[in-house]
C-alpha positions as CSV (number, residue, x, y, z in Angstrom):
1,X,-16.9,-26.7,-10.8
2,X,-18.3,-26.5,-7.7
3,X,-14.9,-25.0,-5.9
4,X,-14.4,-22.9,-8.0
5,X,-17.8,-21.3,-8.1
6,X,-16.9,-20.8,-4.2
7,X,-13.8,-19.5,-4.7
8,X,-14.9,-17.0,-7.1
9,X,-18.1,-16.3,-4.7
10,X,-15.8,-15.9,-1.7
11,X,-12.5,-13.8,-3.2
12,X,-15.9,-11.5,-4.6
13,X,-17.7,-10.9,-1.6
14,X,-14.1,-9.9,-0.1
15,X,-13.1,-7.6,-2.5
16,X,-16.4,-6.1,-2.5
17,X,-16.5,-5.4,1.3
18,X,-12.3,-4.2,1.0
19,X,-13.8,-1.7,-1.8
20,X,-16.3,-0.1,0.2
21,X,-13.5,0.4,3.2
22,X,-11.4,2.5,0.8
23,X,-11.4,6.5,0.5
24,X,-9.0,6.7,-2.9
25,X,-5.8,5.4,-3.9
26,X,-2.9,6.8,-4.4
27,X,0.0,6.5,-6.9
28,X,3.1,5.3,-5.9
29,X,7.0,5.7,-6.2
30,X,10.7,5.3,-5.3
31,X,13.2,8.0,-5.1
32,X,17.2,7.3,-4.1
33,X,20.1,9.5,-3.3
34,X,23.2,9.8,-5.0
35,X,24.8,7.9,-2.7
36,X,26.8,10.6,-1.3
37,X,24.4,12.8,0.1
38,X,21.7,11.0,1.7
39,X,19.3,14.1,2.4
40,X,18.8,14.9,-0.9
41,X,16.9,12.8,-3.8
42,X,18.8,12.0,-6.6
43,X,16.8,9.7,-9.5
44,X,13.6,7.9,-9.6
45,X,13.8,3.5,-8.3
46,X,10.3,3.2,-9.5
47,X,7.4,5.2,-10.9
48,X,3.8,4.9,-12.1
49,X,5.1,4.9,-15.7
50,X,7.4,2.3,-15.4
51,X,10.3,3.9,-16.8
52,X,13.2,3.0,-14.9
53,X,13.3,-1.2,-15.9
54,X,11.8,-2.0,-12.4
55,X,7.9,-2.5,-11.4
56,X,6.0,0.5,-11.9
57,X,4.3,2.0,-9.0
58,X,6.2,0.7,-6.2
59,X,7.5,2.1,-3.0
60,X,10.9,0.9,-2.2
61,X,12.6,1.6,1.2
62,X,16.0,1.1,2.5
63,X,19.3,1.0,0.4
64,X,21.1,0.3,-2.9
65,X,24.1,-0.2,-2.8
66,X,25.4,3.4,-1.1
67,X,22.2,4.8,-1.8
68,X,19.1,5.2,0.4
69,X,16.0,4.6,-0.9
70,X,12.4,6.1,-0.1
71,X,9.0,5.4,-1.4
72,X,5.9,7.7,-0.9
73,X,2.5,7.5,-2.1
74,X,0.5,11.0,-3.3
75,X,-3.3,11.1,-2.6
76,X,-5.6,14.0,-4.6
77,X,-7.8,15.6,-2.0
78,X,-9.6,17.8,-4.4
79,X,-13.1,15.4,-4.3
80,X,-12.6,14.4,-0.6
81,X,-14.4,15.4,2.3
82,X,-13.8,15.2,6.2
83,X,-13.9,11.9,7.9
84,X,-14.5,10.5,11.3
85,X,-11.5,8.1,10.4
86,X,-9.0,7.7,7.9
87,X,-5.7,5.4,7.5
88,X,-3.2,4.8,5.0
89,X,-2.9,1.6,4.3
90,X,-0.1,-0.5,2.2
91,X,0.8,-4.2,1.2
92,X,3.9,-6.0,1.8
93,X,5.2,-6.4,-2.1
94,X,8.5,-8.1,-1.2
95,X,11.8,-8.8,1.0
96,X,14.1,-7.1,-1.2
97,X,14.3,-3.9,-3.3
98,X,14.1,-3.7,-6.9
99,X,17.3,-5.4,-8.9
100,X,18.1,-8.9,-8.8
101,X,21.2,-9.4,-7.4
102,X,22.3,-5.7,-5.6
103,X,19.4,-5.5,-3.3
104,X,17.1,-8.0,-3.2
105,X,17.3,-8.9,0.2
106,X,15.8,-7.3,3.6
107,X,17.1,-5.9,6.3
108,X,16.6,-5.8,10.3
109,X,15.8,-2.3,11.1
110,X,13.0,0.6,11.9
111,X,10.6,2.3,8.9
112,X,8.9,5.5,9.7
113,X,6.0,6.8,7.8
114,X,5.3,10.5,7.6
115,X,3.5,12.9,6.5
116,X,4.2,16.1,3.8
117,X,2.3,18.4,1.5
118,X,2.6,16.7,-2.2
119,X,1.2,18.4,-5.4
120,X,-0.1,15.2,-7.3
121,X,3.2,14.5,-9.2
122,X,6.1,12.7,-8.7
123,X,8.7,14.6,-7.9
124,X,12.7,14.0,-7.1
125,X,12.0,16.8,-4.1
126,X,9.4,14.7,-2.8
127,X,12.5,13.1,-1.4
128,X,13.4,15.4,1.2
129,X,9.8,17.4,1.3
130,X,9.3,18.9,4.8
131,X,7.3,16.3,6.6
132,X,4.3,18.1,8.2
133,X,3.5,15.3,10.6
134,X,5.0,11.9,12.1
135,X,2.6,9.4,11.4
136,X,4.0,6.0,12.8
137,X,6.7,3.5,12.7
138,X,7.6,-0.1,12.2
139,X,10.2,-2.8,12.0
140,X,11.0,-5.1,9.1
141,X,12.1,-7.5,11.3
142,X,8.5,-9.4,11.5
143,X,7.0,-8.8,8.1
144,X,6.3,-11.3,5.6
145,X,5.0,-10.7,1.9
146,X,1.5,-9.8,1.4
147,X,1.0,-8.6,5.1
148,X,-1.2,-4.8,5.3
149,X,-0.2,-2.5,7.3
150,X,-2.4,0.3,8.7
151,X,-1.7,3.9,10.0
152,X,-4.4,6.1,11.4
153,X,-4.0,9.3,9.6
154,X,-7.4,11.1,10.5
155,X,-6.2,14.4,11.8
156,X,-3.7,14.7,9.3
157,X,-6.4,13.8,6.2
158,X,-8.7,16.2,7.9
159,X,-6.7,19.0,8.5
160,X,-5.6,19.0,4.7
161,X,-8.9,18.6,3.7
162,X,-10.3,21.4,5.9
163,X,-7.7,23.3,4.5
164,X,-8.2,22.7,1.0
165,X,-4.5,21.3,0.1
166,X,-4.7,19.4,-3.3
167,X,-2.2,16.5,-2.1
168,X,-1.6,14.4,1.0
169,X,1.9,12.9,0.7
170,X,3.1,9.9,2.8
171,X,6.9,8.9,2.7
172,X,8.4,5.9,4.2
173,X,11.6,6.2,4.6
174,X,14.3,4.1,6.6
175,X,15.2,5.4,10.4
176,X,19.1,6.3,9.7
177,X,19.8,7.4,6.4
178,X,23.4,6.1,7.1
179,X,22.6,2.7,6.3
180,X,23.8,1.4,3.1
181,X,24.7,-2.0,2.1
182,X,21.7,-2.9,-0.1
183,X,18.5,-4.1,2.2
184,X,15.7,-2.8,1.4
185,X,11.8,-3.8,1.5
186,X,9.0,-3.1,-1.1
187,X,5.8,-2.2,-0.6
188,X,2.8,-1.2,-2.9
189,X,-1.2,-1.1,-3.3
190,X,-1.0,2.6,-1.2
191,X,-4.6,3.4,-0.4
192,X,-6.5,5.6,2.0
193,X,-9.4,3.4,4.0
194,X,-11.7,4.2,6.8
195,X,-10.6,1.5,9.0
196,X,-7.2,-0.1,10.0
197,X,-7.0,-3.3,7.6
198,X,-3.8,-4.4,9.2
199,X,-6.1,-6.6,12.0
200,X,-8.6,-9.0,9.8
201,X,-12.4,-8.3,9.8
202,X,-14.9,-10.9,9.9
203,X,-17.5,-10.8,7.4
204,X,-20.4,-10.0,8.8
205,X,-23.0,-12.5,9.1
206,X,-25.8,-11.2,6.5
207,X,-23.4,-11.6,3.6
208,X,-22.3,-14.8,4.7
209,X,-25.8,-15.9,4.8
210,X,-26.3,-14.3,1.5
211,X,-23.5,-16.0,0.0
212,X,-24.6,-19.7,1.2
213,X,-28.2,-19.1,-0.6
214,X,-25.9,-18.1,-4.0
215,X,-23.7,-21.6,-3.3
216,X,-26.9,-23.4,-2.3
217,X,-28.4,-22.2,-5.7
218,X,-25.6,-23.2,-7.6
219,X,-25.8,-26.8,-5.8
220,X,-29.3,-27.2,-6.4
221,X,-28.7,-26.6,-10.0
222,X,-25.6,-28.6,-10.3
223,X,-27.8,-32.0,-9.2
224,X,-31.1,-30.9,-11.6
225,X,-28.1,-31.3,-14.4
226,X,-27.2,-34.3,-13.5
227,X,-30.8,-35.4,-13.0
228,X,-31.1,-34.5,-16.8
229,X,-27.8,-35.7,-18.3
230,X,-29.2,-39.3,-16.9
């Protein structure tokens, strides 16, 4: 009982702080080619509706097969104001794409994340929308499932902001779009935060302390109960 009151405390007090940290979220999804041409988005891999037979709301990058694969994320700006620091953030989902058996594996290579003007719907063009800035990159090489990754975005969020665009888009998409074969990587839980989440942050101190006086409470009355059950 005991544990698990600590466990609950704890995986509280953590989601709690991560909340606060966290602008919006966004909604996320996966758009392929036709596996032809690989500059132009062809069908939906994943959406927010789930209506493709794969996990909804996931962003899945690399290949299928001959197709490429990219997954972006769409943020409404409408209730958002400038920031000293904003970063888009995203969780490692899993080492594969989306079907059992054609893709679900990784692949050794380069992901770049950029930036483009979205509209706050999913959209095939999203695809091949003219990316407005270059935000970062990274290899898949080195990533395991569940890892965050963190890209500072804060000109880019405040320049949309400041000029009053209704959607921040951010595709990730592989580095050569002549890679086929089936790798691919999946990533979800898209959000915008005000601090880069990809290092850990200690807890500071006060809630720590704060947390000990709720275990030491529930201690306390864990040995009155037994004090009475005898």
């Amino acid at each position: 009982m005991f544990k698990k009151t600590a466990l609950t405390l704890t995986t509280l007090l953590s989601c709690t702080l991560a909340n606060a940290n966290t602008i919006t979220e966004g909604f996320t999804f996966a758009i392929a080619s036709n596996g032809i041409d690989h500059t132009l988005g062809d069908h939906f891999h994943s959406d927010t509706g789930g209506d493709f037979g794969n996990p909804a709301g996931k962003a899945e990058v690399g290949s299928f097969e001959n197709e490429t694969v990219r997954g972006s994320s769409e943020y409404d700006l409408s209730n958002l104001a400038l920031t000293s620091s904003a970063f888009v953030t995203f969780d490692v989902f899993t080492l594969g794409g989306l079907f059992a058996g054609s893709n679900d594996f990784s692949f050794d290579g380069t992901i770049n994340v950029f930036a483009y003007e979205g509209n706050n719907l999913e959209d095939i063009s999203d695809y091949q929308a003219t990316a407005t800035a270059s935000v970062g990159s990274f290899s898949t090489i080195s990533l395991n499932v569940g890892d965050t990754l963190s890209f500072d975005i804060t000109t880019v969020y405040n320049d949309y902001v400041a000029a009053s665009d209704p959607s921040l888009g951010i595709r990730l998409q592989i580095s050569d779009d002549t890679i086929t074969g089936g790798g691919a990587v999946t990533f979800d839980t898209f959000r915008l935060t005000v601090n880069d989440q990809t290092s850990v942050v200690p807890v500071p101190a006060s809630v720590w302390l704060f947390g000990s006086a709720l275990l030491g409470l529930v201690g306390v009355r864990r040995k009155s109960s037994k004090r009475v059950d005898a």
